[in-house]
C-alpha positions in Angstrom: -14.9 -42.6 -47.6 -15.8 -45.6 -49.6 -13.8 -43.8 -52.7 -10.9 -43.5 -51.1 -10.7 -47.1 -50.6 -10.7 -47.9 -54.0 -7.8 -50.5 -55.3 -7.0 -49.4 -59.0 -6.1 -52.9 -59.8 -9.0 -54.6 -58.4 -10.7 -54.2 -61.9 -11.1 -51.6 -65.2 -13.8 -50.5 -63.4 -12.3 -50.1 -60.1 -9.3 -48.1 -61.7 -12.0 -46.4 -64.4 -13.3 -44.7 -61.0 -10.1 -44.0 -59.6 -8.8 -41.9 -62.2 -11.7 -40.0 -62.3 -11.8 -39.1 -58.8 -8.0 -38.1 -59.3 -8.3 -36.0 -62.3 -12.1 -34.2 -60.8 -9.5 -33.1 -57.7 -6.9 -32.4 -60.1 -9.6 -29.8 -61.3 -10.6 -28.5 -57.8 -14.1 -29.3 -59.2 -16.8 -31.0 -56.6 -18.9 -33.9 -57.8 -22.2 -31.7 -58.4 -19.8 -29.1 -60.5 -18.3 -31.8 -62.9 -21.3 -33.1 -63.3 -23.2 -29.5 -64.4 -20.3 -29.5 -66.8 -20.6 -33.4 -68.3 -24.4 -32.9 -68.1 -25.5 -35.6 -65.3 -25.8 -35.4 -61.8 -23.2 -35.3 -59.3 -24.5 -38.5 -57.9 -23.9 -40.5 -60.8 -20.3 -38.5 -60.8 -19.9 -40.1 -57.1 -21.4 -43.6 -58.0 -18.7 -44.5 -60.9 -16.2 -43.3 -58.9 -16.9 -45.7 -56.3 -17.5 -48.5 -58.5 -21.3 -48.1 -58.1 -22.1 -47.8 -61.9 -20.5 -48.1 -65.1 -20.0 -45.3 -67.7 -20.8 -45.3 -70.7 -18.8 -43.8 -73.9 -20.3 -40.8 -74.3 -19.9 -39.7 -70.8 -16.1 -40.7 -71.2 -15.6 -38.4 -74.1 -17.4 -35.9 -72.2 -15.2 -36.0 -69.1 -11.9 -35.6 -71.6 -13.2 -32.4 -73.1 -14.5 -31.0 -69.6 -10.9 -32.2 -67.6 -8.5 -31.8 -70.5 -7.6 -35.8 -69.9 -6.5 -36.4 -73.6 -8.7 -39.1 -74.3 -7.9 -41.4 -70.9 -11.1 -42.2 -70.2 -12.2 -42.6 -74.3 -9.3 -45.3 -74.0 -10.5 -46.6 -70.2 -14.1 -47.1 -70.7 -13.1 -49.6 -73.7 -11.5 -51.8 -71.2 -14.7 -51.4 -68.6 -17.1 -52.3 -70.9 -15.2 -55.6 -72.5 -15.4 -56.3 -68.9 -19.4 -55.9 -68.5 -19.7 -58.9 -71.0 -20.4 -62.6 -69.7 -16.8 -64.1 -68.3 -16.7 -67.2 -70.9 -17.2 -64.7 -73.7 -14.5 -62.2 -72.7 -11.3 -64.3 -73.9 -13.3 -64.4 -77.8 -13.9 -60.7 -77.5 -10.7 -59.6 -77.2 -9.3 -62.3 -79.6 -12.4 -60.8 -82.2 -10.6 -57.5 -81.4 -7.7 -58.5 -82.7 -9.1 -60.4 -86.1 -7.9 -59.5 -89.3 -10.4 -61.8 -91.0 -14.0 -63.1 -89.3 -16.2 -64.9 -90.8 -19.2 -66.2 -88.9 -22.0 -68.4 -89.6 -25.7 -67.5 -88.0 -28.3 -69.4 -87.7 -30.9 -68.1 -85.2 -29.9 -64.2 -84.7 -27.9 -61.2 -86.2 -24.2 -61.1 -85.6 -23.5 -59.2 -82.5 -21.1 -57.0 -84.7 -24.2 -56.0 -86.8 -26.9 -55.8 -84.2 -28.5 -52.6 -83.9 -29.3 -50.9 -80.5 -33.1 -51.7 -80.6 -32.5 -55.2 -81.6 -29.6 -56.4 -79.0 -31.6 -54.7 -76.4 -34.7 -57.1 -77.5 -32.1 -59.9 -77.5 -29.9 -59.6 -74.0 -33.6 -58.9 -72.3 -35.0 -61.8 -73.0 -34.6 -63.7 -69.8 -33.1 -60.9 -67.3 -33.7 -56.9 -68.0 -31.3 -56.3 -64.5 -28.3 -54.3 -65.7 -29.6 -54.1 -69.4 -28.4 -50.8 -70.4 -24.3 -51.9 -69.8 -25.2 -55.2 -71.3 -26.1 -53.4 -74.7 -23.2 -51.1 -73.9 -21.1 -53.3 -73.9 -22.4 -55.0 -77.1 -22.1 -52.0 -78.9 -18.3 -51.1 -77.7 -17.6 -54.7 -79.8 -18.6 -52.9 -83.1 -15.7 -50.6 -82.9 -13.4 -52.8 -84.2 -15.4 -51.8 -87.5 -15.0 -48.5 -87.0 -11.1 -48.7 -87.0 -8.5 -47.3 -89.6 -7.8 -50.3 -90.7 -10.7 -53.0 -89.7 -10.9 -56.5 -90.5 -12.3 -58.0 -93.0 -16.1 -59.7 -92.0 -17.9 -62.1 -93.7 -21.6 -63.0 -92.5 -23.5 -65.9 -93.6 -27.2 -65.5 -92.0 -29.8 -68.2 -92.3 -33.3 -66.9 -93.7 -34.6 -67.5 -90.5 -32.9 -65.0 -88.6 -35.0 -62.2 -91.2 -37.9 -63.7 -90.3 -37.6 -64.5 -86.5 -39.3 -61.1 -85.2 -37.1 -60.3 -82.3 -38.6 -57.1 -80.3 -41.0 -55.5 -82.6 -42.0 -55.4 -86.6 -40.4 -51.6 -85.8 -37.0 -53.1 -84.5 -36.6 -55.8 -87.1 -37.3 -53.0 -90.1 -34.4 -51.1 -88.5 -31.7 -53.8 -88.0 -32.8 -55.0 -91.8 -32.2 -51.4 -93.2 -28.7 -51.8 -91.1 -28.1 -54.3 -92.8 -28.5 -53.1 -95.7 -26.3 -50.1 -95.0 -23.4 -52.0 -94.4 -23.1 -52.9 -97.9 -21.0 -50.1 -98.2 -18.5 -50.8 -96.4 -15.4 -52.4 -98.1 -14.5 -54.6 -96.2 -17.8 -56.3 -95.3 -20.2 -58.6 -96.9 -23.4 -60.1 -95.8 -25.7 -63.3 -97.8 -28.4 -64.8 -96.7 -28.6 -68.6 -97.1 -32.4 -69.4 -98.4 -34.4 -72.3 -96.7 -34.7 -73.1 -100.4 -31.0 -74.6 -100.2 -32.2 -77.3 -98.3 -29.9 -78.9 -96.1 -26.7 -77.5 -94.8 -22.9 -77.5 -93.6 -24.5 -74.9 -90.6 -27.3 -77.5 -89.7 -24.8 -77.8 -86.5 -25.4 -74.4 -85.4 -23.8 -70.8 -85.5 -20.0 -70.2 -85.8 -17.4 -68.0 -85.9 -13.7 -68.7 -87.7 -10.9 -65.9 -86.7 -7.6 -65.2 -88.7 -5.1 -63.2 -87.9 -1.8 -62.0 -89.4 0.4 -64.0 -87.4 -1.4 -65.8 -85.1 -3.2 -69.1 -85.3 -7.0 -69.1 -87.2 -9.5 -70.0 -84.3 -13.0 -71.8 -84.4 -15.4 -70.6 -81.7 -18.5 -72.1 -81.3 -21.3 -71.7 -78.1 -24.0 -73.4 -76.4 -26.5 -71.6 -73.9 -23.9 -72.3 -71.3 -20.8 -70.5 -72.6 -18.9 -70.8 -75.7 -16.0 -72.9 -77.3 -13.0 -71.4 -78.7 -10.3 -73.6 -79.9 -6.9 -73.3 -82.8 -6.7 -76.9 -82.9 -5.9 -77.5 -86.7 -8.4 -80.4 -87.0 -11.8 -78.0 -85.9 -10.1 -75.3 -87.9 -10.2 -77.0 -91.0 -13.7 -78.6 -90.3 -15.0 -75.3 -90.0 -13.3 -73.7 -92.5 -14.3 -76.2 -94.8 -18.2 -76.2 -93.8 -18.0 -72.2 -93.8 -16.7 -72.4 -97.5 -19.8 -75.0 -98.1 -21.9 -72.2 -96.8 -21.2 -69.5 -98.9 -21.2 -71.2 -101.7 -24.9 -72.5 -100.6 -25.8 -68.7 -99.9 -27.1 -66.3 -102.5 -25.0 -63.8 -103.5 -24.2 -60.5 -102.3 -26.8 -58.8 -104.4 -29.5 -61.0 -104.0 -29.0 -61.4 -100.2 -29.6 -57.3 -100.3 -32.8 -57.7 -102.4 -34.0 -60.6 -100.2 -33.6 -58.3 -97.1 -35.0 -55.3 -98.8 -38.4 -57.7 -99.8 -38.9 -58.9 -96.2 -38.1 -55.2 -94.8 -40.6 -54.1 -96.5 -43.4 -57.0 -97.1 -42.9 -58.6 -93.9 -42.1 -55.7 -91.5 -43.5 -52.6 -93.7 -46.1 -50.2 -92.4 -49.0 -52.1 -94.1 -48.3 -56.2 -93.7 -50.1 -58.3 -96.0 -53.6 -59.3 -94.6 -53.4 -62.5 -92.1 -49.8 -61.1 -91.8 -48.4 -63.2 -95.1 -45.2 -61.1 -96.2 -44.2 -60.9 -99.5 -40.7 -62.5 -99.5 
């Protein structure tokens, strides 16, 4: 039996499954019971806990309430999906995790931390659909950190272009511009939008990211479309830091960064475009 072979420290993954196969015996249940219970089939059951296939948060919270597990595998399935993400961009993950303070600088796309479903789908299946659905999973397990009692404080600068590069559909990019626009009321985060009209700027570089935390060094991270660059070195820090403060000052404010969202929403990527597909922004 494959899942008996199973080394719980191999990986979260590997231990994710192990647990599960221990608590589903705990339970005298069989595979195809637990998963009548969690509402899947018992072969999906069998293939996370060999390893096979990687859960997903609802199913975790699903298995504590049907095996009385007190939130074990709410907790595990964190750890599995930080994981799923690409190796060099694990170590900023859990440092972002951690944050009391980001501020990031985008250029080209929407933050990850604001990305809706529909939109980081469009964006992590660009090149390579294989294993898609734990990809965006695993995207969207990073957003918890805003869903905490006490979350950081986030700071987004996004160039004009990233409203107006359509990424997936005119359907998606309505969607993650009215998220945008939701998250305005949230305390503790603030979005502008800096207008091609400012000309050039301190972010002609490229997208950035600056951490602080409450007792830890501040960290710059930075990437390329091999893997990314994370550094506390004071010198980069205070490049960065500097350049960020340039580019909020650049930005519009608050306000009008919400009513230059709402326009393009709505005249760019509303039900009825303007004819030859000129928006109104």
């Amino acid at each position: 039996m494959r899942s008996r072979e199973l080394d719980p420290s191999a990986s979260p993954l590997d231990y994710y499954g192990y647990e599960l196969r221990r608590a589903r015996e705990a339970a005298g249940l069989t595979l195809a019971q637990l998963g009548s219970i969690v509402f899947c089939t018992g072969s999906l059951i069998g293939q996370i806990e060999t390893a096979a296939k990687v859960p997903q948060r609802d199913f975790s919270e699903r298995l504590d309430a049907a095996l009385g597990t007190g939130g074990l595998f709410s907790r595990l399935v964190g750890l599995v999906l930080r994981s799923q993400l690409p190796s060099w961009f694990q170590p900023y993950a859990e440092m972002e995790a951690k944050a009391a303070y980001i501020s990031t600088f985008q250029a080209q796309l929407v933050d990850g931390l604001l990305q809706t479903e529909a939109y980081a789908r469009a964006v992590l299946g660009v090149r390579n659909e294989s294993g898609l659905d734990t990809r965006v999973a695993a995207r969207m397990e990073r957003q918890r950190v805003l869903e905490r009692e006490h979350p950081p404080a986030v700071w987004v600068v996004l160039s004009e272009a990233v409203l107006r590069q359509e990424v997936g559909s005119r359907e998606v990019m309505r969607e993650q511009l009215a998220h945008l626009l939701t998250l305005r009321e949230r305390q503790w985060l603030n979005v502008q939008v800096l207008p091609f009209e400012a000309g050039a700027h301190a972010g002609l570089m490229g997208s950035f990211a600056i951490l602080r935390f409450d007792r830890d060094p501040d960290i710059v991270y930075t990437e390329d479309f091999v893997q990314g660059h994370m550094t506390a070195n004071p010198q980069p820090v205070r490049e960065g830091s500097v350049r960020y403060d340039q580019l909020q000052a650049a930005a519009l404010s608050s306000e009008d960064s919400a009513a230059l969202i709402s326009r393009m929403m709505e005249g760019r990527y509303g039900n009825e475009p303007e004819p030859g597909g000129r928006d109104m922004a």
